[in-house]
C-alpha positions, 0 to 999 in steps of 0.5 A: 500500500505504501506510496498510495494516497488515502481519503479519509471520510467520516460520517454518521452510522454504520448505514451511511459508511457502507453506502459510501464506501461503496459509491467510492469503490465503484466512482474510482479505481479504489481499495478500502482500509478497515473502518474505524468508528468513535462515539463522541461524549456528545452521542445523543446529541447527533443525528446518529450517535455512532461516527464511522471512518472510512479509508479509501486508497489509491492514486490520488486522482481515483482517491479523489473520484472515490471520495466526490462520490461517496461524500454525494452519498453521505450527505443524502443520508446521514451526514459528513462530519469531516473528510480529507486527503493525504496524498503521501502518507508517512511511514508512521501515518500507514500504521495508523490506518490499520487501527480500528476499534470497530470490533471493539465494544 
């Protein structure tokens, strides 16, 4: 993977994440990283209180194609909290996108 741009979106709930990632996948020539996932103390104040990252790589063109698609997709259903992304990440950068605690309670 190394070498590789990655796009970062996060957005409200499980739902949402699935649907964009798949947007992405098909707009551009993309793999996907493990989603990651984070509940904010302020939960219940949000339309959903689960927040969910998804991890689009590739070049950075495709990156960027993925990531229009799939932002088109998230806001029609639950929202973006934030995107972006990094065209060459460092070596300690990589390490980090392998983390999730999406299989955790």
């Amino acid at each position: 993977m190394e070498h590789q741009a990655v796009g970062l979106l996060e957005v409200y709930g499980l739902v949402c994440a699935f649907l964009a990632a798949d947007a992405g996948c098909k707009a551009g020539n993309v793999t996907l990283e493990v989603f990651d996932k984070n509940k904010p103390a302020n939960a219940d104040e949000l339309p959903v209180p689960l927040l969910v990252t998804v991890k689009f790589r590739g070049a950075v063109s495709d990156v960027r194609e993925a990531m229009a698609a799939a932002e088109q997709v998230a806001r029609e259903t639950t929202g973006i909290v934030c995107t972006h992304i990094i065209p060459s990440p460092t070596e300690d950068t990589e390490k980090m996108l392998t983390i999730s605690a999406l299989d955790k309670d």
